[in-house]
Structure formats: structure tokens, C-alpha cells
C-alpha positions as CSV (number, residue, x, y, z in Angstrom):
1,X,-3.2,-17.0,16.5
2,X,-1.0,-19.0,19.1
3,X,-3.6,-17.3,22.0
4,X,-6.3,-18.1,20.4
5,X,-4.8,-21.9,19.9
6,X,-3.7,-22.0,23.2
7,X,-7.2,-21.0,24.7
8,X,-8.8,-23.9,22.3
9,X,-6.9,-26.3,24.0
10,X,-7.1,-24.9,27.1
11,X,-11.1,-24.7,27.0
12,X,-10.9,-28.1,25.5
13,X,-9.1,-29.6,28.8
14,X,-11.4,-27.8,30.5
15,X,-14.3,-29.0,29.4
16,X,-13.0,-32.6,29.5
17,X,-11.9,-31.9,33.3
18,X,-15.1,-30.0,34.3
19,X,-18.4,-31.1,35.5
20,X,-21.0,-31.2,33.1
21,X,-24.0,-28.5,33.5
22,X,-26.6,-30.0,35.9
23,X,-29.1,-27.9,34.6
24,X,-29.5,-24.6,32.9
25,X,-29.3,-22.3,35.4
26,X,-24.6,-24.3,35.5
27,X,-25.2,-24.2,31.8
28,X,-25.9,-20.5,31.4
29,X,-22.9,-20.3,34.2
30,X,-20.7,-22.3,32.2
31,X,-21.4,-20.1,29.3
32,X,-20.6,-16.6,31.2
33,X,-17.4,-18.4,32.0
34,X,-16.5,-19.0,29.0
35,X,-17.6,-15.6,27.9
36,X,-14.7,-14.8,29.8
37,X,-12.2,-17.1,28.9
38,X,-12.6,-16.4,25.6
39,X,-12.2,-13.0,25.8
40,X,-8.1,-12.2,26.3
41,X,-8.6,-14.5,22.6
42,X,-10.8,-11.9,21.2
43,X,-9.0,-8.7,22.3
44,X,-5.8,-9.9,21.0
45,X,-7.6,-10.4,17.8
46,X,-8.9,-7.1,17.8
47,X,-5.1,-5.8,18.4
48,X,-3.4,-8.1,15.6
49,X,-6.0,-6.1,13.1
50,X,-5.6,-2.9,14.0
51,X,-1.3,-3.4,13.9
52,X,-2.3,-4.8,10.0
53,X,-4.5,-1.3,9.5
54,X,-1.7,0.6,10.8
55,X,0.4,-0.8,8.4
56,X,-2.2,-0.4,5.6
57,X,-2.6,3.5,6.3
58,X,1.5,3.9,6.5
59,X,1.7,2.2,3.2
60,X,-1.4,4.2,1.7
61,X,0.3,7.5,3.0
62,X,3.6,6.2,1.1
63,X,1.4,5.9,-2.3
64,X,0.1,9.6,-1.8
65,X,1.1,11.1,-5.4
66,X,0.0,14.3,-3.0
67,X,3.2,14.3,-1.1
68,X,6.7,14.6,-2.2
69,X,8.1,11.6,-1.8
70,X,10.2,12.4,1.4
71,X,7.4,14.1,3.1
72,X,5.0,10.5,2.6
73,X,8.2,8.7,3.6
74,X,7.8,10.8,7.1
75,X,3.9,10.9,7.1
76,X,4.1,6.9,7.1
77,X,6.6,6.6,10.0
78,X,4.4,9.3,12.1
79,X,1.3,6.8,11.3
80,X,3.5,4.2,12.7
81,X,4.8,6.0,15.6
82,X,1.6,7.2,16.7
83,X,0.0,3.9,16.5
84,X,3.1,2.3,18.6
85,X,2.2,5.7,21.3
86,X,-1.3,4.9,21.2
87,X,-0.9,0.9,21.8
88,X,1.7,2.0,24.9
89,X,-1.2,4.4,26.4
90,X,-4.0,2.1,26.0
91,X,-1.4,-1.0,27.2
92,X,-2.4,-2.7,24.7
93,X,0.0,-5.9,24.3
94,X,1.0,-7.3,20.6
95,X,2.4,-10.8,20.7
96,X,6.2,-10.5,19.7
97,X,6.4,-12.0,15.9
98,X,3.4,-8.9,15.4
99,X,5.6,-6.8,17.0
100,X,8.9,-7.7,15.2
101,X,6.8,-7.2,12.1
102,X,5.8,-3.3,13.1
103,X,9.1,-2.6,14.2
104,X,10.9,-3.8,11.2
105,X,8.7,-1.9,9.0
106,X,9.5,1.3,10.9
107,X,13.6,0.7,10.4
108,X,12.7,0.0,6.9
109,X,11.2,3.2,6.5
110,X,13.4,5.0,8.3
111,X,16.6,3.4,6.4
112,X,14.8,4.9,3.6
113,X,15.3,8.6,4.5
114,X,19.2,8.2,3.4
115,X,19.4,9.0,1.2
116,X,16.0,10.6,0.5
117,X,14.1,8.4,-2.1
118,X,12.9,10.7,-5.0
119,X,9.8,7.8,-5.6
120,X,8.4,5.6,-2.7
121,X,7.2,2.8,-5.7
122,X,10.3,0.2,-5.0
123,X,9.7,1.1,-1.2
124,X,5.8,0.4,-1.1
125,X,6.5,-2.9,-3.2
126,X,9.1,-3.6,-0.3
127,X,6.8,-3.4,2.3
128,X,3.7,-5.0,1.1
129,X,5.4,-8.0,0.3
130,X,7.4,-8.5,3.5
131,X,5.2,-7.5,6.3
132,X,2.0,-6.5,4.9
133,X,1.4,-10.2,3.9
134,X,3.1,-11.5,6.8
135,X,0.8,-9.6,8.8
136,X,-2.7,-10.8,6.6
137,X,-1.8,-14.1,7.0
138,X,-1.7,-13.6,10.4
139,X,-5.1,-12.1,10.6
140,X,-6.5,-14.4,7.9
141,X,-5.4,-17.1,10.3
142,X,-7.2,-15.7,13.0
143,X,-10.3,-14.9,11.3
144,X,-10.4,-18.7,9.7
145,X,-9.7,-19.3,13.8
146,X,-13.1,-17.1,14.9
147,X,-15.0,-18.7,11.9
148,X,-14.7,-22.2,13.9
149,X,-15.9,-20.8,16.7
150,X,-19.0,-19.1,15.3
151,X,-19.9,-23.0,13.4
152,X,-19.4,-24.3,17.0
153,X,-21.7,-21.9,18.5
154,X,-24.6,-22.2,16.1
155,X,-24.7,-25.4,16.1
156,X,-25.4,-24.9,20.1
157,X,-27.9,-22.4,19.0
158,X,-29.7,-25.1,17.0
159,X,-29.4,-27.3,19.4
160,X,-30.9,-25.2,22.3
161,X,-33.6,-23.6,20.0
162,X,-34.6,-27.1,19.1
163,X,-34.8,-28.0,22.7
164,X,-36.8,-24.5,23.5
165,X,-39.3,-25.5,20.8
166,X,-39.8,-29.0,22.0
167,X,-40.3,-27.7,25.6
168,X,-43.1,-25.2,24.2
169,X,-44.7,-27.9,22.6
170,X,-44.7,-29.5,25.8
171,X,-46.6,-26.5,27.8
172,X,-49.0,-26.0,25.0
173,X,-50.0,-29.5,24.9
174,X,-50.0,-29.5,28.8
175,X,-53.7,-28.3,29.3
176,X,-54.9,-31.1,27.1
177,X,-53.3,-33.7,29.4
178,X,-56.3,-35.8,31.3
179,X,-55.9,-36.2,35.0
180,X,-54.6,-32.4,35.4
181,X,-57.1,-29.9,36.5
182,X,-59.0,-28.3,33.6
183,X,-58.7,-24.0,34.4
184,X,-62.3,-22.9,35.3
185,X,-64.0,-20.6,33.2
186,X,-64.1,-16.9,33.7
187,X,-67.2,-15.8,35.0
């Protein structure tokens, strides 16, 4: 959330600071540009989600009536573990509070191997409430965040498909104009 804050303002002072589009040809440049300044934004989005559906698996595999209750204590921490693995090989980068909240939730679970817990039910209620909501307000936060941003960018749909329609109207009506050259008939 604080990235994709930070970029607001920063596109924000950039667009206050920058020259306005000429013409379409520096529009549709300004807009690859901020294709691309927007996208560190929407990647860590994309990581802040998948550390909530880590979670969400490790505290599904700690409900599994399946499993003794030791074994979906260990399943859950191996869900953990193996997302944290596959974050490091990818390099994907968590912002520290979303980190802090993954890494807590692993020592939690792993206090809760001594002693072994016969039923995972005080556990799971544990974790959902202090980092599984922590984490989907995060998200939500982010998703209310992205929502703003797709408003903003219809509306400049509108906008430009009102101004495409106008300009049609424009070349339709352009053969009816008197003084321009009439196109000859085909013969």
C-alpha cells in the first residue's frame, strides 16, 4: 500500500512538473511511461496477495481433519517455508510489515510443536485473527487502491472515445464540405 501511495504522489508531481502531451503521438508516450511507472506498484500487489494465499493454504492445511494434528501443524510450516524458498528464487521482494507478518506466523507455528498440540482449533483461531486479517487489510487496502486507478482510467477512456467519435463525425461529414473536391465517379 505505502508503494503504491508513494507512486500516486510521485506520478502526481510528475504530472504537475511535466510537459503536457503536444499531441497524441507524446500522449500515447506519456502513457507507455506511465505503463511503466506504474508497474513496480502492480507487482508488489501481486506479491502482497500471494504472501495472504500462503497464509490461507497454511491455515487450511491446519484445519485438515485428514491429518493428525502434529502432521498439519508441519504440513502448514512446509507451505510456509516453501513459499518463503520460492519468493528468495524468484527475488521477489515483500515490504517489511508483510514480511514481519509471514515470519511471525512461522514462529507461531513452530512454538506450537512443543509441546505437540493434540487439536490445531485454538491454533487456527490464533492465526486468523492476528495475521490473516492483518494481512487482508492489507490487500483490501490495496485493491480499494487499484479500484481508483481503474475510475481514473475510464474516465480517460470516455473521454478519448468521445473525442474518437467526434473526430469520425468529422471525416464522415468531410466529403459533404463545399469548396473541397467532390471524388470522381468510377468509371
Amino acid at each position: 500500500m505505502r508503494y503504491l501511495l508513494l507512486l500516486s504522489v510521485i506520478a502526481a508531481c510528475l504530472s504537475t512538473s511535466a510537459q503536457p502531451a503536444k499531441d497524441s503521438y507524446d500522449a500515447l508516450g506519456a502513457a507507455h511511461q506511465h505503463e511503466r511507472d506504474l508497474q513496480p506498484a502492480i507487482t508488489q500487489a501481486r506479491e502482497n496477495a500471494a504472501a495472504l494465499r500462503a497464509l490461507l493454504r497454511a491455515e487450511q492445511k491446519l484445519g485438515d481433519d485428514s491429518l493428525p494434528a502434529g502432521s498439519a501443524l508441519d504440513a502448514a510450516i512446509s507451505l510456509i517455508d516453501q513459499y518463503m524458498h520460492e519468493l528468495d528464487v524468484r527475488k521477489g521482494y515483500l515490504p517489511r510489515d508483510v514480511r514481519r507478518i509471514v515470519e511471525q506466523m512461522r514462529d507461531v507455528l513452530d512454538q506450537a510443536r512443543t509441546p505437540m498440540p493434540s487439536d490445531n482449533t485454538l491454533l487456527i483461531d490464533k492465526v486468523h485473527h492476528q495475521f490473516i486479517h492483518r494481512l487482508s487489510r492489507r490487500v483490501m487496502e490495496e485493491m480499494t487502491q487499484i479500484n481508483a486507478l481503474i475510475t481514473t482510467y475510464a474516465q480517460i477512456e470516455v473521454a478519448l472515445r468521445a473525442l474518437q467519435t467526434l473526430e469520425l463525425q468529422v471525416l464522415s461529414n468531410s466529403e459533404n464540405v463545399t469548396g473541397l473536391p467532390q471524388p470522381r465517379p468510377v468509371q
